[in-house]
N, C-alpha and C positions, 0 to 999 in steps of 0.2 A: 461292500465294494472297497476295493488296497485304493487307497491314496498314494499318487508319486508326488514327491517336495523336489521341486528342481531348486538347487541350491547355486549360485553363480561362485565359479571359481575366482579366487583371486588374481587381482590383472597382477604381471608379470614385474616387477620392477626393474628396470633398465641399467640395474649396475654397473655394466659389464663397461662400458664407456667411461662413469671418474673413473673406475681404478685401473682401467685400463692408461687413463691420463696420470693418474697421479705413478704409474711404475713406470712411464715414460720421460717424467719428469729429469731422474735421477742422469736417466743414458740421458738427455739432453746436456744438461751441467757437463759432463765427461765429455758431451761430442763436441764442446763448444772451445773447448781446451786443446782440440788436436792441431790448430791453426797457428795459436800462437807457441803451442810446444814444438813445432816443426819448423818454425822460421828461425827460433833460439836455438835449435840443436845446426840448421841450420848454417845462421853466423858462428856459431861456437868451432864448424869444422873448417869452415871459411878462414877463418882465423888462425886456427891450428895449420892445417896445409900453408899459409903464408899468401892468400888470395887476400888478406886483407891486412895492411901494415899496423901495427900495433900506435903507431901513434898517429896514425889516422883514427879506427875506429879496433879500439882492444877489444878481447873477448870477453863474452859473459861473464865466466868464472875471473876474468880477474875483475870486473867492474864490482860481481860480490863480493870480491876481496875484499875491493877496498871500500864497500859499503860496511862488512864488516869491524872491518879496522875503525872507518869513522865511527862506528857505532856503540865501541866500545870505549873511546874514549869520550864521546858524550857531545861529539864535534856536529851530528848530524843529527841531533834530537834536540839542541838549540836553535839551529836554523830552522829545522821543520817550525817546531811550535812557533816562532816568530811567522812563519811564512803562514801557520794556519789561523793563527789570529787578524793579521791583515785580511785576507779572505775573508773569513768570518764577520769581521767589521765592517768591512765593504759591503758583501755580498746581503749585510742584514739592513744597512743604510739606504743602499739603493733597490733591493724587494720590496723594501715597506713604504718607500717613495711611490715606487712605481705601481703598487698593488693600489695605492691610496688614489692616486693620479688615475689610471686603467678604470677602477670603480667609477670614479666622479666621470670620468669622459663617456665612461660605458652605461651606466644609470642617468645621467641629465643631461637636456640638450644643451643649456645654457656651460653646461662643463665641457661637452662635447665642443663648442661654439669657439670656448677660454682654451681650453686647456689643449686639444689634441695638435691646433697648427702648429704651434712653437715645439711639441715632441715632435711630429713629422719634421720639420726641416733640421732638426738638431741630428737627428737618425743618419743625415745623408752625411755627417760629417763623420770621420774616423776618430773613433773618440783616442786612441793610442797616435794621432797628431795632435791633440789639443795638447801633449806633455810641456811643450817650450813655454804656451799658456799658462797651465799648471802651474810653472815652474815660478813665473810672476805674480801667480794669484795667493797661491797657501805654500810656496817654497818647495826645496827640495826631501822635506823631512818624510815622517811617518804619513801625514792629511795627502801628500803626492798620491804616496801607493795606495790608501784608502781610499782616494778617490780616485784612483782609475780601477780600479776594483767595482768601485759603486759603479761609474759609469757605463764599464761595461757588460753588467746585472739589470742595470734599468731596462734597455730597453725592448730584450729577452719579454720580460715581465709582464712590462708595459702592455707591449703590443697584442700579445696571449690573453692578459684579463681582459683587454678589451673586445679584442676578438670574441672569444668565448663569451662573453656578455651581451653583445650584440646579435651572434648563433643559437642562444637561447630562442624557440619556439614562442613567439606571443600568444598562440593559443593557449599554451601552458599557463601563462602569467596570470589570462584571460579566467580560466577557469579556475586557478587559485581563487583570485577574486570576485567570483561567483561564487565558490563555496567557502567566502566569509573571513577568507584569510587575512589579517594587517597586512600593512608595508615591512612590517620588521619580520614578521612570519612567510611571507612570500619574498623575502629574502634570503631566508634559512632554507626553507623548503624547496624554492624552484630555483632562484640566481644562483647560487652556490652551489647547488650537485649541479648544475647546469655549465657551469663557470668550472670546477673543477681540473677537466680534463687537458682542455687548451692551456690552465694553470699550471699543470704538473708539465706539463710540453715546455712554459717558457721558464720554471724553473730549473730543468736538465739543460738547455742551452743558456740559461746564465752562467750555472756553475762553470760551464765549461768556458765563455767569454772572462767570467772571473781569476780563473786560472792564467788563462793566457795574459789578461792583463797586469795579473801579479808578478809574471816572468819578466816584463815590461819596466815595470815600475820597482823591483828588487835589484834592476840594473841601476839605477840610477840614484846615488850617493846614500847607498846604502853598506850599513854594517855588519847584519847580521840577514837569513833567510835562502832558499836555496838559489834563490836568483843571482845573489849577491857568491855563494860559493860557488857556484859557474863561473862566473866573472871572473875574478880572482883566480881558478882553478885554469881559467884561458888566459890568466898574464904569464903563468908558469907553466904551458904546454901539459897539463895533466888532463888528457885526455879524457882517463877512465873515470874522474870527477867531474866532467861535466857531462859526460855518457850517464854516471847515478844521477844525479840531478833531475835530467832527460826523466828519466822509467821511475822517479820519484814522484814527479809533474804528473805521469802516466797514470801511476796507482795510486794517486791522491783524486787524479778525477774518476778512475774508476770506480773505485769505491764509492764514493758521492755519486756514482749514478747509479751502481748498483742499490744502494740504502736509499734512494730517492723510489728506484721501480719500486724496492717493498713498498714502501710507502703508499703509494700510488695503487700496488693491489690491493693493498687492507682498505682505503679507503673507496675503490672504486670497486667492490664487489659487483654492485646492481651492473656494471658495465658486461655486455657481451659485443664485444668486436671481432673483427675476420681473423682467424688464427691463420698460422702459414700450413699448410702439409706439403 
């Protein structure tokens, strides 16, 4: 008597979906471009026709003129680096302030108890009015704009890691702790991927309070930086010098938020949130 061997066919695997994502990828980047290529061709005709006066608001092409020009002589890559160092100083002074502060307030009650009133009431205050303060405390120099840098990174920060630390799931903690884990292990393992995301939230709106407070703080007896070349560029009516400045400010925070998103996906692979369609 024939023996039949039913043999189970292999299940299907479902490719058709990444690569379906990942060739969509490409037209997205492209389709995200047509908004701001259309506004810039836009003012560029605006301009041209005479719907906008030149020394109100000049047109693109001459604004990259004269980015050009400054570029070439070396005028506009000494202010940057002054201006991106200030950021950088601040923006690192007051994240690792606030990250430290956020922790203790967000991990102990007794820190929660000390620390979070006096951050709540300082919050309410506009930290770009405290500059006249500033101005008494550490002077008009470099510690000014470093510090309104910092202060406007804190509390971005602050607010995020604590958040995000307190949004942590205790059953999660719970069952770490069943299954044996230390304090320093159930910190690696459950606070920190836990804490991550609301992290990466209040560091993209640092950066950008950062910026805005360097615009602030490079007005104000300053010598060198792009705040400081605006300035100056509006004692002597050059328009299209403090229009670059502007879409310097622009593509400095862009770029920091675009290398923040990488960031942010490498590190939050396990994450699946709501996509748009």
């Amino acid at each position: 008597m024939s023996r039949t061997t039913l043999v189970e066919a292999p299940a299907e695997v479902p490719a058709a979906a990444p690569v379906a994502a990942r060739r969509e990828r490409p037209a997205r980047r492209w389709r995200r471009l047509v908004s701001p290529v259309v506004l810039v061709l836009g003012w560029e005709a605006a301009a041209r026709v005479g719907l906008l006066a030149p020394e109100k608001l000049p047109a693109p092409s001459e604004v990259l003129a004269t980015g050009w020009r400054l570029t070439r002589d070396g005028t506009l890559a000494v202010h940057l680096v002054d201006s991106l160092t200030r950021a950088g100083v601040g923006l690192l002074i007051g994240g690792v302030l606030a990250l430290i502060l956020g922790t203790v307030a967000g991990l102990l009650r007794l820190g929660d108890d000390l620390v979070d009133p006096p951050v709540q009431m300082g919050r309410m205050l506009p930290h770009l009015g405290l500059v006249p303060l500033l101005i008494i405390w550490v002077g008009i120099g470099e510690p000014l704009k470093i510090s309104l840098v910092a202060l406007g990174a804190f509390f971005p920060i602050y607010f995020n890691t604590y958040a995000g630390i307190r949004d942590i799931d205790e059953r999660l903690v719970e069952a770490a702790r069943t299954c044996g884990l230390g304090q320093a292990a159930r910190l690696r393992h459950v606070v920190l991927p836990g804490a991550l995301p609301a992290l990466f939230l209040g560091l993209r709106l640092a950066i950008g309070a950062a910026w805005l407070s360097l615009v602030v703080g490079e007005q104000v007896n300053a010598q060198t930086g792009i705040g400081f070349l605006m300035m100056e560029a509006r004692e002597f009516s050059q328009t299209d010098v403090v229009v670059l400045g502007l879409l310097v400010y622009a593509l400095l925070g862009l770029i920091s938020d675009l290398a923040l998103r990488v960031a942010e996906r490498k590190m939050l692979t396990w994450r699946r949130g709501l996509r748009a369609t």
